[in-house]
C-alpha positions in Angstrom: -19.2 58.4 -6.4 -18.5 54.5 -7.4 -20.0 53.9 -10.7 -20.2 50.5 -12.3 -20.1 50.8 -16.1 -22.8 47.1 -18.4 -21.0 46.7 -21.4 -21.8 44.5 -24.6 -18.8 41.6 -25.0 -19.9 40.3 -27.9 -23.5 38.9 -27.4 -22.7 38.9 -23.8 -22.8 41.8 -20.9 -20.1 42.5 -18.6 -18.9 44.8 -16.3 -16.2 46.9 -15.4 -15.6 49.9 -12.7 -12.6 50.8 -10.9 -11.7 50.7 -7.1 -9.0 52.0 -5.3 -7.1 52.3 -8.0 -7.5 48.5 -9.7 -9.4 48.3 -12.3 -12.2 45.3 -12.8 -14.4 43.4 -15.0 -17.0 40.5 -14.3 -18.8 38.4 -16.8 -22.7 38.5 -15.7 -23.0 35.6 -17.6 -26.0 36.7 -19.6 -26.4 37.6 -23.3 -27.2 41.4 -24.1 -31.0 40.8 -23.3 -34.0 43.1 -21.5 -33.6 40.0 -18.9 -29.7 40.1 -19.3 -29.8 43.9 -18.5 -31.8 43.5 -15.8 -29.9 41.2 -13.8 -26.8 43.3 -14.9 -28.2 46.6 -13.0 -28.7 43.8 -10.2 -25.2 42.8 -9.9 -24.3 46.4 -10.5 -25.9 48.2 -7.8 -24.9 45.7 -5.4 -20.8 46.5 -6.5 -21.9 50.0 -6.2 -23.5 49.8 -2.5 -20.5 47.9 -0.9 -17.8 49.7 -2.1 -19.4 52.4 -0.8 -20.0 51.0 2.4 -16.6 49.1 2.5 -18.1 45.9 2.2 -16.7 45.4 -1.7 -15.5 41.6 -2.0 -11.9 41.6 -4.2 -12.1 37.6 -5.2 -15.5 39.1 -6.9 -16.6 35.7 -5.5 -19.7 37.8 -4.0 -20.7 39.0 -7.7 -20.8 35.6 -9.6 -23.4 33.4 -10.2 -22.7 30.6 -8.3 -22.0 27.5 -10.1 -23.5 23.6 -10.4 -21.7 20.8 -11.1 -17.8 19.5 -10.8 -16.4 23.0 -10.1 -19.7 24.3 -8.0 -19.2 27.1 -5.7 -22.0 26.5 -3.0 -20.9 23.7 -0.3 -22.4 21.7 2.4 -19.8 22.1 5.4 -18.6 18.9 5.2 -17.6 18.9 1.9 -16.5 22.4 1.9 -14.0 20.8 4.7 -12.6 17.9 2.3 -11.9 20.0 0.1 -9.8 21.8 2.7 -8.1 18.4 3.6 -7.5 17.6 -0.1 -5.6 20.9 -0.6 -3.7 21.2 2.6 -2.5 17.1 1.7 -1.5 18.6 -1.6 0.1 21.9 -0.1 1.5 20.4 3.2 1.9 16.9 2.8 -0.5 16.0 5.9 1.4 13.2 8.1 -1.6 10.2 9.1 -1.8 11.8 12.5 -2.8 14.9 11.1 -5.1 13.3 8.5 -6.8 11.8 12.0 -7.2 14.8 13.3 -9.2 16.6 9.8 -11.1 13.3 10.0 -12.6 13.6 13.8 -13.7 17.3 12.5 -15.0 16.1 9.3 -17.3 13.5 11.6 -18.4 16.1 13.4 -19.6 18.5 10.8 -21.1 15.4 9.2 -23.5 14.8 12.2 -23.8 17.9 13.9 -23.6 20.4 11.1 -24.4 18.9 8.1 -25.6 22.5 6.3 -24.5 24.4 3.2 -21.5 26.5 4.2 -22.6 30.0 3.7 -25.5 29.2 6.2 -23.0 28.6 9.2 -24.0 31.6 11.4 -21.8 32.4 14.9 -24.4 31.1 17.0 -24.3 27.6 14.3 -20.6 27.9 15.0 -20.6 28.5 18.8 -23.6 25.4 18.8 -21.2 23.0 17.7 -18.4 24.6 19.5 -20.7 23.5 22.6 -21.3 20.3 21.3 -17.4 19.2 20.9 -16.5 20.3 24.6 -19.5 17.6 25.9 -17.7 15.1 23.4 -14.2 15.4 23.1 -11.2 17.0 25.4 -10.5 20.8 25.6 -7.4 20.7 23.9 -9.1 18.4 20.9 -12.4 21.1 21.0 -9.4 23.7 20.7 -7.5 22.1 17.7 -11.2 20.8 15.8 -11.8 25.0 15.9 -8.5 26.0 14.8 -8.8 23.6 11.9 -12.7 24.8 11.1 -11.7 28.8 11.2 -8.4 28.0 8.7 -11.0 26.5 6.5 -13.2 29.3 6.4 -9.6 31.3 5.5 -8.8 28.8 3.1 -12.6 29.3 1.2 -13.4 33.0 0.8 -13.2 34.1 -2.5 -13.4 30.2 -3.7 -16.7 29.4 -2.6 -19.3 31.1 -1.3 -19.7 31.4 1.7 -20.6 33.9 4.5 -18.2 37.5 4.6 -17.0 37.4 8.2 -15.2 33.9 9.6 -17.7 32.5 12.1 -15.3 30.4 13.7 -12.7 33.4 14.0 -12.0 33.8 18.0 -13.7 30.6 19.2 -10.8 28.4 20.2 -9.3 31.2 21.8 -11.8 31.7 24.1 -11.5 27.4 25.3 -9.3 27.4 28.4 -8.1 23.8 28.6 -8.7 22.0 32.2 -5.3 21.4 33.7 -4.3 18.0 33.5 -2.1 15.7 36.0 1.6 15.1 34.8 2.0 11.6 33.4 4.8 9.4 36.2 7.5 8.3 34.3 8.5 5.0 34.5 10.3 3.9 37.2 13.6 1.7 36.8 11.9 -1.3 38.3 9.4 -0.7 35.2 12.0 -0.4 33.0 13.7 -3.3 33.7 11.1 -5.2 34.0 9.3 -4.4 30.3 12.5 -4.7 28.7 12.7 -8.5 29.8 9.3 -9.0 29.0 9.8 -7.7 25.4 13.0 -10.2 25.3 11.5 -13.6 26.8 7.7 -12.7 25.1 7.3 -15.3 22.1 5.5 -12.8 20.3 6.9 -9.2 20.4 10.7 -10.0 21.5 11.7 -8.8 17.8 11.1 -5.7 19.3 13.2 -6.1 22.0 16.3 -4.2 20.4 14.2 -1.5 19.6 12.9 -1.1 23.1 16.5 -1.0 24.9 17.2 1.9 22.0 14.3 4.1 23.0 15.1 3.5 26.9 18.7 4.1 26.2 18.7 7.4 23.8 15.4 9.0 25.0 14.4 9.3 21.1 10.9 9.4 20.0 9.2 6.1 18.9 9.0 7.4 15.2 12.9 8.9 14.8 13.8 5.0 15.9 11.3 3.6 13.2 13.5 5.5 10.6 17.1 5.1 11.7 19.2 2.9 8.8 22.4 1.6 9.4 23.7 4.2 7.2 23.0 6.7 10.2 25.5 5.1 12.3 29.3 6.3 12.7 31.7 3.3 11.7 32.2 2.5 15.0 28.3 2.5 16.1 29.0 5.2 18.7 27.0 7.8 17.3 23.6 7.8 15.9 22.1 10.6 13.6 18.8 11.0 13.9 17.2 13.6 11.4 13.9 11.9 10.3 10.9 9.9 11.3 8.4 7.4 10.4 4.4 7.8 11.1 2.0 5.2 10.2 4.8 3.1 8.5 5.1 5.0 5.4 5.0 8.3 6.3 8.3 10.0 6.1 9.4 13.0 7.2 12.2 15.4 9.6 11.7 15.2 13.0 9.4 17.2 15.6 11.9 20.3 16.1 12.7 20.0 11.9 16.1 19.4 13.4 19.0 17.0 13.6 21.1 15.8 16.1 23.7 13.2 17.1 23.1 10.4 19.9 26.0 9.2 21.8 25.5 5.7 22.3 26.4 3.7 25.5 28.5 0.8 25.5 25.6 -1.4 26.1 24.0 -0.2 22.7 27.1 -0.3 21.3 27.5 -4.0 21.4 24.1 -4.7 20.4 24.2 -2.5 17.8 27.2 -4.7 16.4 25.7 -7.8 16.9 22.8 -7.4 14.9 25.0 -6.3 12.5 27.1 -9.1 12.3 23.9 -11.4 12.3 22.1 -9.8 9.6 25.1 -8.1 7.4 22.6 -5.2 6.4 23.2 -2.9 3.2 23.5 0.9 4.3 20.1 1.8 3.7 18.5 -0.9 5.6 15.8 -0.2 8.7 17.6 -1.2 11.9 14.3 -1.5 13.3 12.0 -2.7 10.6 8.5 -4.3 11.5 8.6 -8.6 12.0 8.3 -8.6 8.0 10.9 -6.4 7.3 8.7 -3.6 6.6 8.8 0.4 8.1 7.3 -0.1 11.4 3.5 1.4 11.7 3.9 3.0 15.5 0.3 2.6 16.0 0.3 -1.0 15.3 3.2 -1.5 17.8 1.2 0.4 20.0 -1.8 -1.1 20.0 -0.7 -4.5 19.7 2.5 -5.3 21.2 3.5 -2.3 23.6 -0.4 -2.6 25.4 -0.3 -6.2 25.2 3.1 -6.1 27.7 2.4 -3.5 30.1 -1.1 -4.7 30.8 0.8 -8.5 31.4 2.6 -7.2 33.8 0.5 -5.0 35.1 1.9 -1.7 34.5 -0.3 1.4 34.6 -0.6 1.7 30.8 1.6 4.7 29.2 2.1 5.7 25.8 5.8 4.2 24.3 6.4 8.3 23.9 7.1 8.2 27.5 9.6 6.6 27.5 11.4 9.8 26.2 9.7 11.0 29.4 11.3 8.7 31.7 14.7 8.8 30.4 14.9 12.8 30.4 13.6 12.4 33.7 15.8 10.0 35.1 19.0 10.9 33.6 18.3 14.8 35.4 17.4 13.3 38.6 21.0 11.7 38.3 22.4 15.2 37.7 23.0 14.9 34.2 23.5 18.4 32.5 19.8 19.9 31.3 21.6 21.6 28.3 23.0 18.0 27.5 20.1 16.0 27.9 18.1 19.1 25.6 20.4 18.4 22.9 20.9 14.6 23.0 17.1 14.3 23.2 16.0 16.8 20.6 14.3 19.2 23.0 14.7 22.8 23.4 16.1 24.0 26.3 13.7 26.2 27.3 11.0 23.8 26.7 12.9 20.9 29.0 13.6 23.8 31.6 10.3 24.3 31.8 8.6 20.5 31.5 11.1 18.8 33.8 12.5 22.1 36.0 11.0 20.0 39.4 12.8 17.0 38.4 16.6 18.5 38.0 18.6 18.0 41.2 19.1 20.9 43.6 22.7 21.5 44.7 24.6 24.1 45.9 26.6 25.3 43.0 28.2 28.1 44.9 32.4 27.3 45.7 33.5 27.7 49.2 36.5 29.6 50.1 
């Protein structure tokens, strides 16, 4: 028998009852009144019925009068989900791509689902679900629903909203469509873009940077952050551990791990010269933006990179592929996959699996 016991706190009433061994007291948040008594016995009974049934809500969240105001408990979805984004910035330290992504859900909920929070039924939740696969990819309608049951996580027991997760399942259930392998780029292409970039009266201040992504296979980002502290002495080797997004945004790279580059003699030597032609301090950007600044990949991208293939008529492919190409490339011409893995910050598995059709069949048996 679960009994819940009104008590006088000074001129107000509270209660207090134990469950599974924890003991509890809530403020009804009413003085000791026929009116205050009455809405005690409310609150009471209901503590009483779920923890008999199972239903009994630890936070207490369930129990409290919900509140107006600054600190109010009772949110429309789309603020219920900023207040998600502001505490995962706070608690993860959300990179700009990221901070895109909590933005294309927050549109969403903003014209699609624009209700308080502890309204969202499954069949609200699976509406919406519909509605994103009509307007956005599988994978996107995938991520958007990951992100929208993690929020639901995040809020019980801070603001009210309904017991079960109505988004708990959903994005399991979305089977992305398969989707045709991006081509690398050929050599021709290659060639050919880097001596755009170099003769181009606009964007050949990137032309450094482009021969270093087509000759290390690193990710647009980990270049953006590389100082000429991260070079060996002799500019042979480059350490790459960290990466720029956006221009500002600083942090380790996609595996959270860091590696050494070899450098080819080609690299080498331009390496050196800019060095010589710009006598850098240690923590200077080798690859800093036209006005010196951390380079804002998206920028590049939209501007410069876009600008150049569609010139010379190049099937249009994201800079990241040109990580792509030079894995691909440098197995074609039998280069070891476990050596390529760790030069380009892949794991093996994950390169055995991306690029297996692409590494060269041979007979690796001896004959006697």
């Amino acid at each position: 028998m679960f009994k819940v016991t009104i008590e006088k706190h000074g001129s107000r009433l509270q209660l207090r009852w134990q469950y599974l061994e924890k003991r509890y007291t809530l403020a009804v948040g009413m003085p000791d009144s026929v009116v205050g008594r009455s809405k005690a016995k409310q609150i009471a009974g209901r503590i009483e019925q779920d923890m008999a049934t199972g239903h009994f809500d630890p936070t207490l969240l369930a129990y409290k009068p919900r509140k107006l105001g600054k600190t109010r408990t009772e949110l429309s979805c789309p603020e219920l989900f900023q207040a998600f984004t502001q505490a995962m910035s706070k608690e993860k330290g959300l990179s700009p791509g990221s901070l895109c992504r909590y933005q294309g859900v927050l549109a969403h909920l903003k014209r699609s689902l624009n209700i308080e929070a502890h309204a969202v039924s499954q069949q609200r939740a699976g509406n919406l679900t519909a509605v994103l696969m009509e307007q956005v990819c599988d994978r996107t309608t995938k991520e958007y629903l990951w992100l929208l049951e993690s929020c639901w996580t995040w809020a019980k027991g801070k603001y009210h909203i309904g017991e079960s997760n109505p988004w708990a399942g959903l994005a399991s259930k979305i089977k992305a469509s398969p989707r045709q392998k991006v081509k690398p780029f050929t050599e021709a292409e290659v060639k050919t873009i880097l001596a755009a970039f170099k003769t181009n009266r606009y964007y050949s201040h990137y032309f450094e940077m482009i021969c270093f992504l087509f000759g290390t296979g690193a990710r647009l980002g980990e270049v953006a952050a590389l100082r000429w502290k991260h070079l060996s002495s002799d500019f042979s080797l480059a350490w790459i551990g960290e990466t720029i997004s956006r221009g500002n945004h600083r942090k380790s790279t996609k595996t959270g791990k860091s590696r050494e580059v070899i450098l080819s003699p080609g690299l080498v030597a331009m390496l050196q010269s800019l060095h010589e032609k710009r006598k850098p301090k240690p923590d200077d950007l080798i690859f800093p933006s036209p006005k010196g600044k951390p380079m804002d990949d998206k920028n590049f991208r939209r501007r410069a990179w876009s600008t150049i293939l569609k010139r010379l008529d190049i099937p249009y492919r994201k800079p990241y592929f040109s990580q792509h190409s030079v894995i691909s490339h440098a197995l074609a011409n039998g280069a070891s996959p476990l050596g390529v893995a760790s030069q380009s910050g892949h794991d093996p598995r994950i390169l055995f699996q991306n690029y297996a059709s692409t590494i060269r069949n041979q007979s690796v048996f001896v004959e006697f």
